[in-house]
Rosetta silent file (secondary structure, phi, psi, omega in degrees, C-alpha in Angstrom):
SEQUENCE: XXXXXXXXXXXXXXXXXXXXXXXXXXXXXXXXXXXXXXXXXXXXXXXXXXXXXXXXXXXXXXXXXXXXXXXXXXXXXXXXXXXXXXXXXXXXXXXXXXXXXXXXXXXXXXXXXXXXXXXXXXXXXXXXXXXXXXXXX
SCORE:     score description
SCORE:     0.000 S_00000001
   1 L     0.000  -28.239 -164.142  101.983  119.617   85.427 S_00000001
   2 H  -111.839  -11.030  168.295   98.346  118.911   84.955 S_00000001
   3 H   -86.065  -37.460 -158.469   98.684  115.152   84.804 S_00000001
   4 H   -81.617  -37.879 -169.417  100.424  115.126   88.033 S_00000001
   5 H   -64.301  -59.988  175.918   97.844  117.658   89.730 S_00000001
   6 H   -28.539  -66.443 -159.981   94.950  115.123   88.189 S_00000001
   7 H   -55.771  -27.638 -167.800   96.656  112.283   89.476 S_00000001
   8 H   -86.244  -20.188 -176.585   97.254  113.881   92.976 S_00000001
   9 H   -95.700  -34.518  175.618   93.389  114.597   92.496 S_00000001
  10 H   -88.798  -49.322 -171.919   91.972  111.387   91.672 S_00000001
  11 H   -41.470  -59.185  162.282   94.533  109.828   94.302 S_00000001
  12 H   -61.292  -71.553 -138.892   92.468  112.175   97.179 S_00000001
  13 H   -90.710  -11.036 -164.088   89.042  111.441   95.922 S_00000001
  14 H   -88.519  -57.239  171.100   89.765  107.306   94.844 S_00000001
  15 L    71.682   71.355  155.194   92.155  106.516   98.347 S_00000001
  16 L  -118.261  154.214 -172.047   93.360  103.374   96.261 S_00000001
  17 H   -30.996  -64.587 -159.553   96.379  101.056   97.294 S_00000001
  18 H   -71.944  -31.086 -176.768   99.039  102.444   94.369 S_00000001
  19 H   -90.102  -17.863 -178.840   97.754  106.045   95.674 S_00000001
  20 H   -74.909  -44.376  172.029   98.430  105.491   99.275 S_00000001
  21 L   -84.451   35.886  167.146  101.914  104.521   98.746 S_00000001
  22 L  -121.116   10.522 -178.348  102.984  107.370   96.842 S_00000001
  23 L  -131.798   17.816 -168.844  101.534  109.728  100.053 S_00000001
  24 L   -83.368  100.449  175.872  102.676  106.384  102.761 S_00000001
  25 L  -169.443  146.370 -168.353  105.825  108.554  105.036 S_00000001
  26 H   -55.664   -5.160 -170.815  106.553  108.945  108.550 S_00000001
  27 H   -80.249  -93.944 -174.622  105.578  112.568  107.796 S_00000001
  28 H   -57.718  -17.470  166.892  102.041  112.595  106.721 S_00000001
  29 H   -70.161  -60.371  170.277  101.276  109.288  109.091 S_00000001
  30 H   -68.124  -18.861  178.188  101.882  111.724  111.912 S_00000001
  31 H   -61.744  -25.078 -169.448  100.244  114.825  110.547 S_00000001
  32 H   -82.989  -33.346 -161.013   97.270  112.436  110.055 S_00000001
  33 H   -85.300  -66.334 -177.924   97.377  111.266  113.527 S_00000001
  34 H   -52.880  -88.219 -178.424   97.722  114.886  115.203 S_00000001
  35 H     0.891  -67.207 -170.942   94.713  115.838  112.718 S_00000001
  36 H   -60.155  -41.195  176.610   92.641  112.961  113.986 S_00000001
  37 H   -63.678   -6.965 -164.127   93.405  114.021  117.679 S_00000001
  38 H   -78.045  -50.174 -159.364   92.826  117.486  116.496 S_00000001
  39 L  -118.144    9.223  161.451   89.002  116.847  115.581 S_00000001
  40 L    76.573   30.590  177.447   88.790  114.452  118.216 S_00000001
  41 L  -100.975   61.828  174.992   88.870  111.182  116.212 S_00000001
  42 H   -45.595  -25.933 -177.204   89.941  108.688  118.306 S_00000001
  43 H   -80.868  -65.487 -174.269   89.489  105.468  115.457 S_00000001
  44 H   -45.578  -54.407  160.553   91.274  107.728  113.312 S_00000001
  45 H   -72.980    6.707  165.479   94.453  108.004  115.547 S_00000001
  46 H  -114.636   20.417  156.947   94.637  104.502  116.375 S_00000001
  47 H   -79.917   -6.960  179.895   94.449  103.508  112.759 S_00000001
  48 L   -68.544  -35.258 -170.223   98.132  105.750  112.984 S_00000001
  49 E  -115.040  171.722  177.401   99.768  103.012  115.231 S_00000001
  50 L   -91.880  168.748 -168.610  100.836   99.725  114.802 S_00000001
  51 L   -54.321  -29.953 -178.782   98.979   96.927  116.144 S_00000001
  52 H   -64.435  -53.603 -164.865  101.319   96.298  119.002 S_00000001
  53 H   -73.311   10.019  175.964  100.736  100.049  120.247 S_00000001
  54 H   -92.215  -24.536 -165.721   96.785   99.596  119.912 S_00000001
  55 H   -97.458  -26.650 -176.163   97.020   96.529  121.973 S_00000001
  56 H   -88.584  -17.401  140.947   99.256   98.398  124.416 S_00000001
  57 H   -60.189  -32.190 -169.818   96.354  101.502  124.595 S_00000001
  58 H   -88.580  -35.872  171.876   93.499   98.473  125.183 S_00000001
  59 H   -84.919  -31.024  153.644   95.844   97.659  128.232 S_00000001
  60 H   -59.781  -10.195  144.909   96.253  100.952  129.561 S_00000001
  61 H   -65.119  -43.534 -179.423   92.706  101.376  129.049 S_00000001
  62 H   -72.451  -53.496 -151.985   91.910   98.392  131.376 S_00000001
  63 L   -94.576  -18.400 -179.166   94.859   98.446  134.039 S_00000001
  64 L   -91.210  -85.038 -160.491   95.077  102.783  134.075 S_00000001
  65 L   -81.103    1.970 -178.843   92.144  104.476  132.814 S_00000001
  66 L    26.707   49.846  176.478   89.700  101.351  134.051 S_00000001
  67 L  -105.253  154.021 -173.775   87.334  101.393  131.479 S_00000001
  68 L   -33.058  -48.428  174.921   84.329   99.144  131.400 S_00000001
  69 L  -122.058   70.679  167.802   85.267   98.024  127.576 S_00000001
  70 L   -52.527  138.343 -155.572   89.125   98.854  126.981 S_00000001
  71 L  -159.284  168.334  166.167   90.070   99.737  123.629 S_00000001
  72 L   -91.085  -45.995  171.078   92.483  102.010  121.766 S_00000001
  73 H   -33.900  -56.249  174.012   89.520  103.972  121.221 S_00000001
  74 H   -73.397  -12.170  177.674   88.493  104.276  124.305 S_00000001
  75 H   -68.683  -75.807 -159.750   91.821  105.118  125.575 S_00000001
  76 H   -50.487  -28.756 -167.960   92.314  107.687  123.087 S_00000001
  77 H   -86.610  -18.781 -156.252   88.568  108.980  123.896 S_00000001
  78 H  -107.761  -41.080 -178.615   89.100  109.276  127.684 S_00000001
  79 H   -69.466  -27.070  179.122   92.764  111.139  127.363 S_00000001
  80 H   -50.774  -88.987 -178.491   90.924  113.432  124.650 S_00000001
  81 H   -32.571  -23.786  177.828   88.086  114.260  127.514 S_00000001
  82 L   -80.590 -173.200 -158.486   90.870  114.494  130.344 S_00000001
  83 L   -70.923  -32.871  159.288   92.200  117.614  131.582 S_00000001
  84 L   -80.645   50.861 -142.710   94.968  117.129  129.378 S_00000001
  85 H  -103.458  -46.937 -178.521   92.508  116.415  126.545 S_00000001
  86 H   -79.536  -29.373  162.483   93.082  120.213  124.782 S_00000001
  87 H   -85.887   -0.865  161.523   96.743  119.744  124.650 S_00000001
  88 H   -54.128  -37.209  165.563   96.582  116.717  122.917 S_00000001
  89 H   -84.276  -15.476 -162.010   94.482  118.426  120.420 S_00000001
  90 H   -72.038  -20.592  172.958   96.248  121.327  120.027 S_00000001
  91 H   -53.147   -9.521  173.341   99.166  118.792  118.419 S_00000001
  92 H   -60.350  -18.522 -169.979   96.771  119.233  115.292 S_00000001
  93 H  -127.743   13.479  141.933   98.957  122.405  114.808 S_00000001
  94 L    -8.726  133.876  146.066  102.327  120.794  115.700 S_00000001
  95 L  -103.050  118.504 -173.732  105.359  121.695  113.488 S_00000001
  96 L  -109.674  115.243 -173.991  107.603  118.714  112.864 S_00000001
  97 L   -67.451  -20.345  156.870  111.126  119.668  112.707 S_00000001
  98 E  -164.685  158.555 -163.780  112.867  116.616  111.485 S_00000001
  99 E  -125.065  131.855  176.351  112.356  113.297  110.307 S_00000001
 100 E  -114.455  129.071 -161.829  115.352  110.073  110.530 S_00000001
 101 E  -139.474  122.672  150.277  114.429  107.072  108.381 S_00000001
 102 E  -131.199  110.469  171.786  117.072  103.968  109.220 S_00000001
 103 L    65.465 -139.603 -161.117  115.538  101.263  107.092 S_00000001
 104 L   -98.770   44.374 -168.825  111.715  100.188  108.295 S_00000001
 105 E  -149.894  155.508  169.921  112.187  102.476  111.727 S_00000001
 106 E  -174.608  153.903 -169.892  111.930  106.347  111.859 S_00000001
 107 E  -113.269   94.338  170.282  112.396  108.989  114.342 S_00000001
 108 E   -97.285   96.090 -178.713  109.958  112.181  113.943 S_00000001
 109 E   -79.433  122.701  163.526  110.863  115.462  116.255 S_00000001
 110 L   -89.588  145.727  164.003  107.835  117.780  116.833 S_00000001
 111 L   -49.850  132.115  170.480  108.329  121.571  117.962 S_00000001
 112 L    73.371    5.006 -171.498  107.732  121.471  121.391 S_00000001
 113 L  -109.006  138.663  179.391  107.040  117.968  122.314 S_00000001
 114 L   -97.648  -23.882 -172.122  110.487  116.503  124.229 S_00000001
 115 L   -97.735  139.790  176.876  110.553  112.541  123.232 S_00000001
 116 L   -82.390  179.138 -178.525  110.770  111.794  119.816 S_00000001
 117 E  -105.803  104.089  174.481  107.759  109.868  117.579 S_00000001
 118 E   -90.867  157.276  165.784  109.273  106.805  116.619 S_00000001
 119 E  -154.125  169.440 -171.243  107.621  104.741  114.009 S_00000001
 120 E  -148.303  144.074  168.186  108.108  101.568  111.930 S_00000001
 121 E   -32.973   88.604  141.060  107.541   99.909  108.278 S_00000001
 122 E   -78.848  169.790  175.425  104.428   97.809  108.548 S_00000001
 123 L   -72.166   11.164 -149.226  102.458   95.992  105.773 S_00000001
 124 L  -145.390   15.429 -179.120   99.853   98.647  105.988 S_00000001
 125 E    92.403 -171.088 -178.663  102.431  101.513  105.769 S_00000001
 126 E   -75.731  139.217  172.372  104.281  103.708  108.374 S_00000001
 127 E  -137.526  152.017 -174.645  102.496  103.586  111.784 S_00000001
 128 E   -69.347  127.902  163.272  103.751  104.911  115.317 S_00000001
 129 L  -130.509  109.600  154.092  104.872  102.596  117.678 S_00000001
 130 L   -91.296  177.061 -151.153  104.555  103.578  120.715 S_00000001
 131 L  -146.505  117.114  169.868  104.339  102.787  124.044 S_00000001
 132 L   -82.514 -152.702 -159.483  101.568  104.934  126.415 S_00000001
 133 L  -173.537  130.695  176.806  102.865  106.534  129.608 S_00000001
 134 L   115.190  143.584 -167.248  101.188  108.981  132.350 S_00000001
 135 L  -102.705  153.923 -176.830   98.802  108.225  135.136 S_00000001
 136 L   -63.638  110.983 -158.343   95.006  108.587  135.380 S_00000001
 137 L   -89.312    0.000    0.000   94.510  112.009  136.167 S_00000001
């Protein structure tokens, strides 16, 4: 019991490769991801997706949200700041009711959200891939 609490301790303060994949699951990739929207960390929720949905936020920054330098950042920073900007954070406190792993793909349902959070196996762990969606309000 006290090696595994250690290990679970040094794993938190060390963040090293062999400790990330024993905490790497479609679970805790989204909890981290509401969290970052939670405290308003856009870089922190697009390290959460895969590259394709980061590149797909830098165009919906540009062709939607028109900003001067499109980014996933900047995406993520301008839907924080819109009107729907607090319920996005409020997903910080999200309860996710079930998780479907087929292979490198997974399905996450949150309470209250209606489309599920799919995500997929990358070399860099699980990450959301998504697609955004919703007009410039």
């Amino acid at each position: 019991m006290r090696v595994a609490l250690a290990t679970g301790v040094a794993c938190l303060a060390l963040a090293t490769p062999a400790c990330a994949a024993s905490t790497d699951n479609p679970r805790t990739t989204v909890q981290r991801y509401f969290a970052a929207l939670g405290r308003g960390d856009a870089a922190g929720a697009c390290r959460r997706l895969t590259p394709g949905s980061q590149e797909k936020l830098k165009e919906f920054a540009d062709r939607v949200l028109r900003l001067k330098r499109p980014s996933c950042e900047g995406a993520i920073g301008a839907l924080l700041r819109s009107p729907n900007g607090a319920a996005l954070r409020r997903l910080a406190h999200a309860r996710i009711t079930r998780i479907d792993v087929h292979g490198k793909r997974a399905e996450v349902r949150v309470a209250r959200v209606n489309a599920p959070i799919d995500l997929a196996r990358t070399a860099h762990g699980w990450r959301i891939d998504s697609e955004p969606s919703g007009e410039n309000d």
